[in-house]
VEXSEDO-441875 format. One record per residue: residue number from 1; x, y, z of N, C-alpha, C in turn. Coordinates in Angstrom, 2 decimals. Example, Ala and Ser with C-alpha at 12.3 -4.5 7.8 and 13.67 -1.06 7.14 Angstrom:
2
 num     n.X     n.Y     n.Z    ca.X    ca.Y    ca.Z     c.X     c.Y     c.Z
   1   13.19   -5.69    7.80   12.30   -4.50    7.80   13.20   -3.30    7.80
   2   12.85   -2.25    7.08   13.67   -1.06    7.14   12.90    0.03    7.87
***
This chain:
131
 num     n.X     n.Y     n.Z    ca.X    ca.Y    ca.Z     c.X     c.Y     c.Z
   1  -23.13  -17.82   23.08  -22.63  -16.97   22.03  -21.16  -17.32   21.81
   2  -20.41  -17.65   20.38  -19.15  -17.98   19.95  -18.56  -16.56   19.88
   3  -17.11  -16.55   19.78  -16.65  -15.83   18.93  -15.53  -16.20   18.28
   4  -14.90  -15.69   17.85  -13.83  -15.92   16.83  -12.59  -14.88   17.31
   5  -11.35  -16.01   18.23  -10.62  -15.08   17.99   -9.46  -14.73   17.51
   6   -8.45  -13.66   17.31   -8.04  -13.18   16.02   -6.32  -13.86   16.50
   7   -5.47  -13.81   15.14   -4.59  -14.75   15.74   -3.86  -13.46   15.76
   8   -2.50  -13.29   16.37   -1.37  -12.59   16.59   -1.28  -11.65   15.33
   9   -1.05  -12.24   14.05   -0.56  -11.34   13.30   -1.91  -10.57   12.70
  10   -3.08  -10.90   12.99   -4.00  -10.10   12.58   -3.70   -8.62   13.31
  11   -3.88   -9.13   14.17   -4.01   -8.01   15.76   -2.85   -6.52   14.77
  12   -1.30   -7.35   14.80   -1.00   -6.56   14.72   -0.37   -6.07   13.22
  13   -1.12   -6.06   12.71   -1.39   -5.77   10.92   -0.05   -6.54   10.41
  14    0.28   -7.85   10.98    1.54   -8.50   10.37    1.02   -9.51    8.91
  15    1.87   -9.83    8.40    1.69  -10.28    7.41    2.23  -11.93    7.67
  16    1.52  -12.61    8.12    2.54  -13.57    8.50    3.20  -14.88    7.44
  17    2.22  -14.74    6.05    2.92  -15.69    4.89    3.99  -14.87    4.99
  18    3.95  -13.57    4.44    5.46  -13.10    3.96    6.58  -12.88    5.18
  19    6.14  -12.64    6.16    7.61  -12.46    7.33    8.40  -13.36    7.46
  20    9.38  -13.60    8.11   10.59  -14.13    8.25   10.60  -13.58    9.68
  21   11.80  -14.53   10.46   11.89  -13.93   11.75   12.63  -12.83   11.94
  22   13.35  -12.38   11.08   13.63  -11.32   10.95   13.23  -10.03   10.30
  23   12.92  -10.52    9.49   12.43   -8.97    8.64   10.04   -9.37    8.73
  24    9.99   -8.96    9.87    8.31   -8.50    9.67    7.63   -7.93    8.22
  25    6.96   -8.60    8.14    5.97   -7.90    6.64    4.78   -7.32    7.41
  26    4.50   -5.83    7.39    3.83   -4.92    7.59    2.67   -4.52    6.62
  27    1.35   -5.17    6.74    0.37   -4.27    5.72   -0.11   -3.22    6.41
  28    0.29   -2.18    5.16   -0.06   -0.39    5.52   -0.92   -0.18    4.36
  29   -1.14    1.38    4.05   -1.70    2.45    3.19   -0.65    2.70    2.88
  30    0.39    2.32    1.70    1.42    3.41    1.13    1.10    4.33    0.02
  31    2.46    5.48    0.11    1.84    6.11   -1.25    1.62    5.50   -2.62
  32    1.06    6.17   -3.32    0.63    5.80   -4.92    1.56    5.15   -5.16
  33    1.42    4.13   -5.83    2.89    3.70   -7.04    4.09    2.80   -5.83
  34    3.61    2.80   -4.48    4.46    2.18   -3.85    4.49    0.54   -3.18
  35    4.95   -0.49   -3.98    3.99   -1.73   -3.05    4.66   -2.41   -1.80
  36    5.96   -1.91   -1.52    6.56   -1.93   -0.66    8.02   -1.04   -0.20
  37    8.19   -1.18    1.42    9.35   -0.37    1.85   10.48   -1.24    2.77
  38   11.60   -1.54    2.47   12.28   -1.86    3.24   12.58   -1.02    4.39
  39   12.75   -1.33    5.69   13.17    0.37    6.55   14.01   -0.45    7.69
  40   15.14    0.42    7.96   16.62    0.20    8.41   16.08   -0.95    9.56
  41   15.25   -0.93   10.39   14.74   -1.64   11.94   14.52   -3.21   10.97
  42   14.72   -3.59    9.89   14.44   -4.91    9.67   13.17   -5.06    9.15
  43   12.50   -4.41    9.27   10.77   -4.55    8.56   10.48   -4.06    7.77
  44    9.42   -4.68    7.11    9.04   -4.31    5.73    7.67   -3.73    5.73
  45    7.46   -2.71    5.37    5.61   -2.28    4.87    5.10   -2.80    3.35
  46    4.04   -3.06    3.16    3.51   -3.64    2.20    2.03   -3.28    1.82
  47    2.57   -2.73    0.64    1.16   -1.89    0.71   -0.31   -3.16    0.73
  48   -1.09   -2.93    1.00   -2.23   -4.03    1.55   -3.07   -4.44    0.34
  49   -3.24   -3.44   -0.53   -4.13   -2.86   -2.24   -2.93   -3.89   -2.93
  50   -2.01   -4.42   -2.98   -1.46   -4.87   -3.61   -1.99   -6.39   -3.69
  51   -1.78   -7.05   -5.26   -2.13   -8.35   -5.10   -0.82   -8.98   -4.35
  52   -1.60  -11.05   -4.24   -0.53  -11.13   -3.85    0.52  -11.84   -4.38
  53    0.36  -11.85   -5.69    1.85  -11.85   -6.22    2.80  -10.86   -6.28
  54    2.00   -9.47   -6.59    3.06   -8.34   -6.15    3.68   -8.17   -5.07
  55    2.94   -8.22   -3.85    3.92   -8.64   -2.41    4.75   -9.20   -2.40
  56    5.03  -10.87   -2.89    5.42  -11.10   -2.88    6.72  -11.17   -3.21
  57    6.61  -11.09   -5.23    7.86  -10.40   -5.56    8.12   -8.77   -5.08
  58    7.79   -8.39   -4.38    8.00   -6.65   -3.46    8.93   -7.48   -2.36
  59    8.54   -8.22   -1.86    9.37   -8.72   -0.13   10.50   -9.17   -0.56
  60   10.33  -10.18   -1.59   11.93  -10.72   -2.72   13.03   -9.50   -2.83
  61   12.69   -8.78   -3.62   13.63   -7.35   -3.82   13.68   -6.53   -2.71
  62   12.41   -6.49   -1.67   12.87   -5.45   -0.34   13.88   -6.24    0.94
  63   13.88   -7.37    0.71   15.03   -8.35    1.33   16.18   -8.35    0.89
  64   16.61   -8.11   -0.81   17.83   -7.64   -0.94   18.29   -6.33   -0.19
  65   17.64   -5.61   -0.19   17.71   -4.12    0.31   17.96   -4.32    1.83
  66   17.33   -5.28    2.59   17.50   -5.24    4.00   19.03   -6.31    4.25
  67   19.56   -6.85    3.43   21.14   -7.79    2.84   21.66   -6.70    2.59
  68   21.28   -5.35    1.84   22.44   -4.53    1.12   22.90   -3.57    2.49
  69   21.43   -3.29    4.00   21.83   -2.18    4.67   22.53   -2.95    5.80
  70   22.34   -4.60    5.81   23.18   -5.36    6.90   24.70   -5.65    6.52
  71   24.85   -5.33    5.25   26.27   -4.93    4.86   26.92   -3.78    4.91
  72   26.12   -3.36    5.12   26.66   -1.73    5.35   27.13   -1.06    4.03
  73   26.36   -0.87    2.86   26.51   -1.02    2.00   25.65   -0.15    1.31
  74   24.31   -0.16    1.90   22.52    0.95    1.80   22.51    1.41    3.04
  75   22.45    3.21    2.93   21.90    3.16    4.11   20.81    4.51    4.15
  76   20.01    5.10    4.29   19.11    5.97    4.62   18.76    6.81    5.48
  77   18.18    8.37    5.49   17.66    8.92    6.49   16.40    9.37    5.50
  78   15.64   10.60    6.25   14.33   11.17    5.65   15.07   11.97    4.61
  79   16.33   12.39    4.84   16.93   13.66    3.89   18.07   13.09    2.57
  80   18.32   11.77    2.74   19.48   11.18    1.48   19.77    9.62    1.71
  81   20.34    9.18    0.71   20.16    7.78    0.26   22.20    7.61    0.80
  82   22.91    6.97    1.20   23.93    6.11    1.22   24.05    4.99    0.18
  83   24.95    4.78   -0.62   25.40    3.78   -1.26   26.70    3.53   -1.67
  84   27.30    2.17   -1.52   28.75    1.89   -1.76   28.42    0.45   -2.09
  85   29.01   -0.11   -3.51   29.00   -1.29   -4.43   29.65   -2.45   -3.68
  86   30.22   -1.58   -2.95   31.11   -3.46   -2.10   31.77   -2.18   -1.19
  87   32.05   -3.26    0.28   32.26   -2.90    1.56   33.69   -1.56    1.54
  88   34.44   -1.60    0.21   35.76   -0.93    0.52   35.85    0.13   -0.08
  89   34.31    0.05   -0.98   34.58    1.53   -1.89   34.01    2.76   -1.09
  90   34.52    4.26   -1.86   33.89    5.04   -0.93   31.96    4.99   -0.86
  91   31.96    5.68    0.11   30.36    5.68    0.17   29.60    6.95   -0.31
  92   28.80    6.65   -2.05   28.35    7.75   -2.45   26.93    8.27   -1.93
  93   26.64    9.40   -1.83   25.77    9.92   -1.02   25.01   10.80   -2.06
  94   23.41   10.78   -2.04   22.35   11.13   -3.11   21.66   11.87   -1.95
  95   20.49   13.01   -2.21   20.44   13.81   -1.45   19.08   13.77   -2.09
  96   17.61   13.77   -1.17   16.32   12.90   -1.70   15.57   14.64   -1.57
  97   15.27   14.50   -2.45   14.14   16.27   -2.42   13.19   15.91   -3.42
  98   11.64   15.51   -2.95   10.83   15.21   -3.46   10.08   13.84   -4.40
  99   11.14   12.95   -3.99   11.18   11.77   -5.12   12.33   11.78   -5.98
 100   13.02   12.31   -5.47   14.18   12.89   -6.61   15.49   12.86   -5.71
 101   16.64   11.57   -6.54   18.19   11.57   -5.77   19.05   12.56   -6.54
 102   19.28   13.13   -5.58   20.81   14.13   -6.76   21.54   13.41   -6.25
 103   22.87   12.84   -6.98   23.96   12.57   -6.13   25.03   13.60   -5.70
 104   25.41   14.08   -4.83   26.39   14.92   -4.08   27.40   14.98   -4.71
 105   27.77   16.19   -5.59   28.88   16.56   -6.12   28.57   15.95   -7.68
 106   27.37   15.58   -8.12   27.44   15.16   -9.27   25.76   16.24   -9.55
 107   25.84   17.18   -9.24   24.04   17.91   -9.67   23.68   17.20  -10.64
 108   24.29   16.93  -11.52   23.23   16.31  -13.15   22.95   14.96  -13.10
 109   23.53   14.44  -12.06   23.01   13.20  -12.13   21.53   12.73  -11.12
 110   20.84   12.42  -11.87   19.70   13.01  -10.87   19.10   11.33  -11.41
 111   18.11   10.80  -10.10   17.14    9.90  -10.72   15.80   10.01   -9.93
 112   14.48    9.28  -10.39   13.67    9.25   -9.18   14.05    8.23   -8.26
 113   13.16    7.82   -7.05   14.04    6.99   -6.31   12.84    6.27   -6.55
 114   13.97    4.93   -6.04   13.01    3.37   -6.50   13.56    3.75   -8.11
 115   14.15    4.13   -9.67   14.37    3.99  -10.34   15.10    2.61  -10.42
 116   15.14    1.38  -11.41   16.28    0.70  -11.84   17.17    0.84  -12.23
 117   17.83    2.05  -12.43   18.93    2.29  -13.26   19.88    3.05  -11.64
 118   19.05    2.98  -10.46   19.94    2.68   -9.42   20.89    1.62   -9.07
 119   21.73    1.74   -9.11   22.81    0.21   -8.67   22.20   -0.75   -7.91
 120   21.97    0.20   -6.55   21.01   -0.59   -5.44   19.84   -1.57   -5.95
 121   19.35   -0.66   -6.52   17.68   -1.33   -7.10   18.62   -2.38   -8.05
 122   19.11   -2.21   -8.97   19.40   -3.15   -9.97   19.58   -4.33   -9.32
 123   20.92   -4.12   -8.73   21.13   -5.02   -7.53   20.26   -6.12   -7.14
 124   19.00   -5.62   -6.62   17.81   -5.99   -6.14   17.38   -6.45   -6.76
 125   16.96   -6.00   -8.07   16.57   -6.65   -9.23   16.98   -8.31  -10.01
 126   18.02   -8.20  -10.04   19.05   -9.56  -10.42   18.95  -10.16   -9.79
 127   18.83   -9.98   -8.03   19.08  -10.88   -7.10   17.84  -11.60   -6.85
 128   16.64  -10.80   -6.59   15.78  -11.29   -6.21   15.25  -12.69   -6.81
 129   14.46  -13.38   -6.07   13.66  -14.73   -6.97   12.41  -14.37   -7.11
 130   11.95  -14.21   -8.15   10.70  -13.51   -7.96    9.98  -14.88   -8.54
 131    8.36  -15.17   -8.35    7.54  -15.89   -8.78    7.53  -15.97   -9.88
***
């Protein structure tokens, strides 16, 4: 009797076209509407339902994001978003309640998150190389 056995990144739901030695590509279950997450530890989730050109350009733009928090520049908890345009400006702080950034001391300025009309995201946007 054969079997077949599984290589490393199967085992552990890695993605191994898209990883890098640094930043792991993670296929998960994300929420609706989400095809990937950059998260502070260097790794990336990817939603699995996604084709794979969307991954791909998803890992492109979630790699700027993991460049923007090794600058110290993005940074995150479960409760608000960190952001500062370059290393010397102050650091503005958005406050996350439901899908939704207020920025701190600005109530009306409100976006969903993941919007483009975030700096960050834009950022991401321009930079990335997408397919």
């Amino acid at each position: 009797m054969s079997f077949k056995l599984k290589r490393k990144g199967e085992i552990l739901g890695i993605n191994e076209e898209l990883s890098s030695y640094s930043h792991p590509v993670f296929e998960k279950n994300l929420e609706p509407g989400v095809i990937a997450e950059a998260n502070r530890d260097g790794t990336t989730f990817v939603n699995k339902n996604a084709s794979t050109a969307q991954k791909k350009n998803a890992i492109a733009h979630e790699n700027i994001h993991h460049d923007q928090m090794q600058q110290g520049r993005l940074q995150y908890t479960d409760d608000m978003v960190m952001w500062r345009k370059n290393p010397t400006d102050r650091m503005r702080v958005y406050h996350r309640d439901q899908g939704v950034l207020t920025e701190e001391g600005s109530p009306a300025n409100k976006e969903i998150e993941g919007s483009p009309a975030l700096e960050w995201e834009k950022e991401a946007d321009n930079k990335a190389k997408y397919n």
